[in-house]
C-alpha positions in Angstrom: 37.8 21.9 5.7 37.7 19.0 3.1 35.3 16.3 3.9 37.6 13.5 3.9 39.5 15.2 6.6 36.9 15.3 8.9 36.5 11.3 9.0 39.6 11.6 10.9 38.2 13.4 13.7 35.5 10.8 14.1 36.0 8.6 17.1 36.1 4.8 15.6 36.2 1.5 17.1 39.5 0.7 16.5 41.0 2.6 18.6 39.1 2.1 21.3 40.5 -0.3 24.8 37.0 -2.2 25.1 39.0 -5.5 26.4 36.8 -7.1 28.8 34.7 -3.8 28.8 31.1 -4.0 28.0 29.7 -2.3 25.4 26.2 -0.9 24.4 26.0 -1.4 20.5 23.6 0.4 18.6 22.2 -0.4 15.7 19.8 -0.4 12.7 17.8 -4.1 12.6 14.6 -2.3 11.5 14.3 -5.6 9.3 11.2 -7.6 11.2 7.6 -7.2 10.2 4.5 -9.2 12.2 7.5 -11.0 13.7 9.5 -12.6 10.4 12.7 -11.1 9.3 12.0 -9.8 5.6 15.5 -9.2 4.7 18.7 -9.7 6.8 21.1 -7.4 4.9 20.9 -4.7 7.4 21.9 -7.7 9.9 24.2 -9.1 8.2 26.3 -5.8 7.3 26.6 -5.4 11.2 29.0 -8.9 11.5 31.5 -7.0 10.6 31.6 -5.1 14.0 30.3 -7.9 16.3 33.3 -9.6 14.8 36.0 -6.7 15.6 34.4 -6.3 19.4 34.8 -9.9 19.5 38.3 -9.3 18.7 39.2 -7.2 20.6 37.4 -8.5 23.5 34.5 -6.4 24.1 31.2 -7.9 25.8 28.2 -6.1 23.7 24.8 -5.1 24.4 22.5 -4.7 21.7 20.1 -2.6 20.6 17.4 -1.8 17.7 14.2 -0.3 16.8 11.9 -1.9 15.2 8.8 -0.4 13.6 6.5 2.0 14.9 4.9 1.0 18.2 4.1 4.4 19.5 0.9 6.0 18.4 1.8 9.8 17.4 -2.0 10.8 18.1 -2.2 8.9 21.8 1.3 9.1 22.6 0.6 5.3 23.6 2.9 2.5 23.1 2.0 -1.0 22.0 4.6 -4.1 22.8 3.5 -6.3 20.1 5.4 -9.6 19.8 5.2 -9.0 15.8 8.1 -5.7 16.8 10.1 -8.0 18.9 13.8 -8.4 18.4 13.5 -12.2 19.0 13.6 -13.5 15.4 16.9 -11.1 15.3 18.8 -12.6 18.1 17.5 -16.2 17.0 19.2 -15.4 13.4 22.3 -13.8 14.7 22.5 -17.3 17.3 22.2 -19.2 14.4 24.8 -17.2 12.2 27.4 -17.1 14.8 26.8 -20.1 17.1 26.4 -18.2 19.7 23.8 -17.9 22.5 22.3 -14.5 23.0 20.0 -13.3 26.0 16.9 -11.5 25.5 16.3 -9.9 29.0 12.6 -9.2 30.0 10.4 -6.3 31.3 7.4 -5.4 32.9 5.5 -3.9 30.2 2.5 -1.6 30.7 -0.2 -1.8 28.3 -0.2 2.0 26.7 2.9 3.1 28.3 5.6 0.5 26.7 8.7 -0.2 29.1 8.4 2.1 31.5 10.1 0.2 35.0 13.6 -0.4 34.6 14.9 -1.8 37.8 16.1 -4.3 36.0 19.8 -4.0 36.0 20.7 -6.7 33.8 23.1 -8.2 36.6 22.4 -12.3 36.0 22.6 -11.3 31.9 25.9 -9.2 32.2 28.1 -11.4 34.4 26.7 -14.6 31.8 28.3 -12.6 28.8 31.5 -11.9 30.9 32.3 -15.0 32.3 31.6 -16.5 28.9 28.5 -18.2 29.0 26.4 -16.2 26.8 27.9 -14.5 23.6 25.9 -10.8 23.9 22.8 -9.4 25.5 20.4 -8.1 22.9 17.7 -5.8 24.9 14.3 -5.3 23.5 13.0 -2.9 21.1 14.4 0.6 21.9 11.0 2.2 21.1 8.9 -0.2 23.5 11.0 2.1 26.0 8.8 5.2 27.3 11.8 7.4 27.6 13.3 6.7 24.1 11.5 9.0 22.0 10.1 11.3 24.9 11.1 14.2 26.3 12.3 15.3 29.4 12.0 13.0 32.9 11.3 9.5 31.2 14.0 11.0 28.5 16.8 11.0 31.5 16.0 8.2 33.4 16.3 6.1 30.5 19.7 7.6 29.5 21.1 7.1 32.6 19.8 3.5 32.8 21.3 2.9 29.9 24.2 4.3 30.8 24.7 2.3 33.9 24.8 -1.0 32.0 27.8 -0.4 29.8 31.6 1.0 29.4 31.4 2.3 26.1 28.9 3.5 23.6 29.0 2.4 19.7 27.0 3.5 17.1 26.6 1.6 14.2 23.0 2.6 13.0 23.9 4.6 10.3 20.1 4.3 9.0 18.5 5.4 12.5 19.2 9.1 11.7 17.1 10.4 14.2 18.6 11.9 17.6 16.9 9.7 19.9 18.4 8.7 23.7 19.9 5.2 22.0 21.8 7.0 19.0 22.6 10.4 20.2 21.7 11.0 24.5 23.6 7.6 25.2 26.6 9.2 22.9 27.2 12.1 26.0 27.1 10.3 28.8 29.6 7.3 27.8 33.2 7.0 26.1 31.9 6.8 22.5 32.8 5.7 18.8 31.3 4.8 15.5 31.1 1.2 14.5 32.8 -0.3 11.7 29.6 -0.1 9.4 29.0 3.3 10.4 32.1 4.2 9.4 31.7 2.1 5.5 28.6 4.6 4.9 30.2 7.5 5.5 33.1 6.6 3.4 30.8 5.4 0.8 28.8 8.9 1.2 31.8 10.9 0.0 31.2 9.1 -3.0 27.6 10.6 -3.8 28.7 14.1 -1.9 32.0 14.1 -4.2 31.4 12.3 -7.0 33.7 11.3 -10.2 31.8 12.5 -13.0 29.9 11.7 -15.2 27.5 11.6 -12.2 24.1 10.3 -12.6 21.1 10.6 -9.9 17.9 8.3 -10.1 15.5 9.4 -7.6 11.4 8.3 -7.1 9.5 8.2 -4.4 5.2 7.9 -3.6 5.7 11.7 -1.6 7.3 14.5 -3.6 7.5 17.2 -0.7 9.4 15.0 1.6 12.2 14.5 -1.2 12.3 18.1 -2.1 15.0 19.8 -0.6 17.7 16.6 -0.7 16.0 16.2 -4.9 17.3 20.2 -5.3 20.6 19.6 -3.8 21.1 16.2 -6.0 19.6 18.0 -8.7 23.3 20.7 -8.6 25.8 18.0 -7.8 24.5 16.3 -10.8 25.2 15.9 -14.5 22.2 14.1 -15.6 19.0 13.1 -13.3 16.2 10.6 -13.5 13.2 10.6 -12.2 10.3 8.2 -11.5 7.4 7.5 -9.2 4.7 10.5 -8.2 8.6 12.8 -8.0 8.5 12.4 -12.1 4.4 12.5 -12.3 4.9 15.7 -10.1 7.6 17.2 -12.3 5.9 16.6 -15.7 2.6 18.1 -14.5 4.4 21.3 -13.3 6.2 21.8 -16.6 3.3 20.1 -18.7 -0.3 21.8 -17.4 -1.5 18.2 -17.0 -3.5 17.1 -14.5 -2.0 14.0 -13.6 -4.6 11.7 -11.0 -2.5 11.2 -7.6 -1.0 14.9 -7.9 -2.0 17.0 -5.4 -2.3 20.5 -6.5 0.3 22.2 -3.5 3.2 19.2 -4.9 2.6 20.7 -7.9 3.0 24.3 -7.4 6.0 23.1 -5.5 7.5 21.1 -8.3 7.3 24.3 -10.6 10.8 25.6 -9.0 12.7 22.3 -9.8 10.9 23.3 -13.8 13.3 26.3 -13.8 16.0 25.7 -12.6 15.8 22.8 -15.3 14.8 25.3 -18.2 18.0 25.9 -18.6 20.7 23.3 -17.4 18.1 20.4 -19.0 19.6 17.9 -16.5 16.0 15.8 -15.8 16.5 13.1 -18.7 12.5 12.9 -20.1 10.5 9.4 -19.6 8.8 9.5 -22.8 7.0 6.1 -22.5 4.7 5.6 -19.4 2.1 3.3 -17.6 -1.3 4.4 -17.4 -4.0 2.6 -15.4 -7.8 3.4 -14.7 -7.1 2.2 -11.1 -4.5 3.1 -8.4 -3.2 -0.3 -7.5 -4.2 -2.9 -10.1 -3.2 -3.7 -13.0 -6.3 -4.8 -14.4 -6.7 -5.9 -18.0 -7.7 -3.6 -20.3 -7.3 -0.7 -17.6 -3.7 0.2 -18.1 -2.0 1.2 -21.4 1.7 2.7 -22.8 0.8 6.4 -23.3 3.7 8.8 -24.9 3.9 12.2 -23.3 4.4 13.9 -26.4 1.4 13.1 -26.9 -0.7 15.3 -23.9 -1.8 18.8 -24.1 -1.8 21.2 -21.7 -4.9 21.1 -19.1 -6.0 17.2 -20.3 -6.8 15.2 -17.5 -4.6 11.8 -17.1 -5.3 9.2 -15.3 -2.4 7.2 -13.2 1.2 6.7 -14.1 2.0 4.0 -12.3 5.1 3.0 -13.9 7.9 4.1 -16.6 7.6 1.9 -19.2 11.2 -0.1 -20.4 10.9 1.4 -23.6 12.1 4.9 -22.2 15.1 3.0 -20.8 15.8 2.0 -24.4 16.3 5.1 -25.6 19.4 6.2 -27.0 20.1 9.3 -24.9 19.1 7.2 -21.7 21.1 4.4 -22.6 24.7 6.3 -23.4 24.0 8.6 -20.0 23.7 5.7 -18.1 26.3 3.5 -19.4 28.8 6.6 -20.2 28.6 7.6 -16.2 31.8 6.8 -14.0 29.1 7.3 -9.9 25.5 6.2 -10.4 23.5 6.9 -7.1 19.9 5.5 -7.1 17.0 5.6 -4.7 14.5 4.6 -6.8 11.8 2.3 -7.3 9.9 3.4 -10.5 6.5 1.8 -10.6 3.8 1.2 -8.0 4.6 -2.3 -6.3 3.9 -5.1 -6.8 1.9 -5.0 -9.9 4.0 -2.3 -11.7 7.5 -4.0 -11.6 9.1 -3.6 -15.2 9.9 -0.2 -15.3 12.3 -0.2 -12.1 13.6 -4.1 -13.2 14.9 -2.8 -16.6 16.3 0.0 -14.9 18.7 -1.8 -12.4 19.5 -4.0 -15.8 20.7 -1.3 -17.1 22.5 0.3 -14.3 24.4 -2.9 -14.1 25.5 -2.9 -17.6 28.3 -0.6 -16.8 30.5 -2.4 -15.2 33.1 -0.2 -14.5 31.0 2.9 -12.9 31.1 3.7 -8.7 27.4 2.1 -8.1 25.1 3.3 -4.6 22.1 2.0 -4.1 19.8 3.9 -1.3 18.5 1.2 1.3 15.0 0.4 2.0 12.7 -0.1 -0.9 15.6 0.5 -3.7 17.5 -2.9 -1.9 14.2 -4.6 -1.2 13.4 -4.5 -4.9 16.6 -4.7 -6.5 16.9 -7.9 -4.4 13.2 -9.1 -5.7 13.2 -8.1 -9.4 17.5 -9.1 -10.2 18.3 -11.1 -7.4 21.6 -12.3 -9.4 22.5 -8.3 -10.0 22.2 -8.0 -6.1 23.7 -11.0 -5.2 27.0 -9.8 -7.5 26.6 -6.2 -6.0 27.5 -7.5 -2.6 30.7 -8.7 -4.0 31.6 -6.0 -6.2 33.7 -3.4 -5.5 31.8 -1.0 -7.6 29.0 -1.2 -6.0 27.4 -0.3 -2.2 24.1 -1.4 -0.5 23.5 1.7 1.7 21.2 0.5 5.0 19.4 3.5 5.1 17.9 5.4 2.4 16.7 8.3 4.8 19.5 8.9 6.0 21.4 9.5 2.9 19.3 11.8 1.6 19.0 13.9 4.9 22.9 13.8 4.4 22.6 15.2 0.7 20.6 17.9 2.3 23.0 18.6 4.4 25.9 18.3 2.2 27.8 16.1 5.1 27.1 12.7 7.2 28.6 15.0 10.0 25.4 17.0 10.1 23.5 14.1 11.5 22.8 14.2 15.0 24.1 11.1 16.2 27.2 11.0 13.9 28.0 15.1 15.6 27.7 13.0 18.6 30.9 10.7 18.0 32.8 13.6 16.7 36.2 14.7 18.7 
C-alpha cells in the first residue's frame, strides 16, 4: 500500500468527541536543562494542538520527559528540580494566559515517583469547572513504572489511565515505546495530535522525495547512524557528509588514520566505501580543519589541510570541522542549489569552537529558495538557530522549509522506510 494512504488510517484529533472530556496529552518538551528552557520550538510547535483541544472543548493533561534521571547502571532515579517541567508550564502560562497546575508527589530518593494515590481529583474538577486551564504532571521519567518492566510498568498504566477520557500523542520526537507514548495508547480511546500528524506528512517528503534529492548527514558516533546513513544513502542522488560520519568514511576509503576513529567504525565504514565505488553519490570535502587538540581551537594548533594531499597509512591528527572553502566548490555548490528536497541532520564541526563549516553550509542550503527544505531537530535546529538566526527565523515561515522536533526519530523512520514502524505511532493506527 502507498504511504500516503496509510495516513488515512491513522486515528487523528479531529475526529475525535473530546467536548468536556479530559484528555491525557503527550508530548515531546525535552527542551529544559539545570532548570532553564534552552529553546522553546519544540513548545511552541505543540500550540497548535492545545489550541484545537481548546476548540473543541477538551480538558488536557500533560505530559513530558525531560532528560535522563534514571541511572542505566543503578536503575535509580534522581528527581532533580534542574528536570522539572516547571519552567515549561510557567512559559506555556505566560504564552497563553492561562493558569496551569503542577500536581505533586511523594518522591523517594532512588526510586523516583513511585506512590500514586494521588488521583488528581482537586486538579481535575479546577480544569473542568474552568478555573485552571490544563494539568501538566511531572516528568514522565521521575515515574518508577515509566520505563520499567512489568508490575511498576502496569500500575502506572492503569493510573494513568484512570485520570483521563482520551489519549493523544503528539511526541513525535519521543520515539521510544514507553507506558506514556505507547502502553497508555491500549488502554484509552486514542489519536495522534495535530503536530504528530505535520511530521509524518512532512516525512513523506524525505521517504518520497522530488528529486534532485540531497542528504547531509554528521554526527560525533558513526555506528549509531549506520543503518538509517545506508538507507539515506539509496534514496539519494547526492550525499554529504560531515562530523566523525565523514572522518569515518574517508579513513575507510583513504588508509588514514584519522585521531578520534576507532578502528571497529572503521572497518564498518568500509561497506558504505563500496557501495560508493560505483554510484559516487558521497560529494568529497576536500578542505578540512585540523587541530592538535580535541576541543580547542588553540592558535597555532589547528590548520586547513587538503585531502588530496594524505597518503595512505599517515597518521592525522583531528578534523574537527569542514572548512567553507569545500562549500565553495563548484560541484558542491550546483548539487546544492540545483536540488528540488534537501534533508539535513547535520552539524559539521565540533561545537562551539568549530562553527564555520556547518554556518556556511545552512547559507548555502538557504540559497535555493525554491527546493522542499527538512531540517532534523536537536543539534541541526539548535545550531541553525545559533549560527543564522535570521535563516531560522525565515524557515519558520516558509513553506519550503520544516523544523522536524526530533532528529532520532526521523532517522529510526528512514530505517524503517515508514513513521508507521514506530511503536507509538503503530499504537494510534486503526
Amino acid at each position: 500500500m502507498d504511504s500516503r494512504r496509510q495516513v488515512l488510517r491513522l486515528r487523528v484529533l479531529q475526529e475525535m468527541d473530546i467536548t468536556g472530556k479530559v484528555l491525557l496529552l503527550r508530548v515531546d518538551h525535552n527542551v529544559v536543562k539545570k532548570g532553564k528552557i534552552n529553546d522553546p520550538y519544540r513548545i511552541d510547535a505543540t500550540l497548535g494542538t492545545l489550541y484545537a483541544i481548546a476548540e473543541k472543548g477538551g480538558r488536557p493533561i500533560l505530559m513530558t520527559h525531560i532528560g535522563r534521571p534514571k541511572d542505566k547502571k543503578t536503575g535509580k532515579i534522581r528527581c532533580d528540580e534542574g528536570d522539572s517541567v516547571i519552567p515549561i508550564a510557567r512559559y506555556i502560562e505566560k504564552k497563553l494566559r492561562i493558569k496551569i497546575l503542577v500536581p505533586s508527589f511523594p518522591v523517594d530518593p532512588d526510586a523516583g515517583i513511585v506512590t500514586l494515590d494521588n488521583t488528581l481529583g482537586d486538579e481535575i474538577k479546577a480544569v473542568t469547572t474552568g478555573q485552571a486551564g490544563m494539568i501538566y504532571l511531572p516528568n514522565t521519567r521521575w515515574f518508577q513504572g515509566e520505563q520499567s518492566k512489568g508490575p511498576d510498568r502496569d500500575k502506572f498504566t492503569r493510573w494513568l489511565a484512570s485520570l483521563a477520557d482520551v489519549f493523544v500523542n503528539d511526541a513525535f520526537g519521543s520515539w521510544q515505546p514507553d507506558v506514556s507514548t505507547y502502553d497508555i495508547a491500549k488502554q484509552l480511546p486514542s489519536c495522534a495530535g495535530i503536530l504528530l500528524q505535520k511530521e509524518i506528512e512532512n516525512l513523506h517528503a524525505v521517504l518520497e522525495p522530488q528529486r534532485p534529492f540531497v542528504g547531509i548527514i554528521a554526527g560525533a558516533k558513526y555506528d549509531t547512524k549506520l543503518e538509517p546513513l545506508k538507507v539515506l544513502y539509496e534514496k539519494a542522488d547526492h550525499l554529504i557528509l560531515g562530523g566523525l560520519i565523514y572522518n569515518t568514511f574517508i579513513a575507510a576509503k583513504t588508509g588514514l588514520e584519522i585521531a578520534g576513529v576507532s578502528p571497529e567504525d572503521k572497518a564498518l565504514a568500509k561497506e558504505l566505501v563500496v557501495m560508493d565505488a560505483k554510484a559516487k553519490k558521497i560529494l568529497q570535502m576536500p578542505y578540512l580543519v585540523e587541530s592538535e587538540m580535541p576541543g580547542e581551537k588553540a592558535t597555532g594548533k589547528f590548520r586547513t589541510v587538503k585531502i588530496d594531499d594524505f597518503i595512505e597509512g599517515k597518521k592525522v591528527n583531528y578534523l574537527l570541522d569542514v572548512d567553507p572553502k569545500s562549500l565553495e566548490q563548484e560541484v558542491v555548490k550546483e548539487t546544492i542549489l540545483s536540488a528540488k528536497t534537501i534533508f539535513v541532520n547535520a552539524v559539521m564541526g565540533l561545537m562551539p569552537s568549530f562553527f564555520e563549516g556547518s554556518q556556511a553550509l545552512y547559507r548555502l542550503i538557504a540559497s535555493n529558495r525554491s527546493a522542499m527544505k527538512l531540517f532534523g531537530g536537536g543539534d541541526t535546529l539548535q545550531e541553525l538557530k545559533n549560527l543564522c538566526p535570521g535563516i531560522y527565523m525565515s524557515g519558520l515561515d516558509d513553506p519550503n522549509t520544516y523544523y522536524f522536533t526530533g532528529g532520532g526519530s526521523v532517522l529510526t523512520a528512514i530505517e524503517q522506510g515508514s513513521p508507521y514502524g514506530l511503536k507509538p505511532v503503530q499504537a494510534l493506527m486503526q
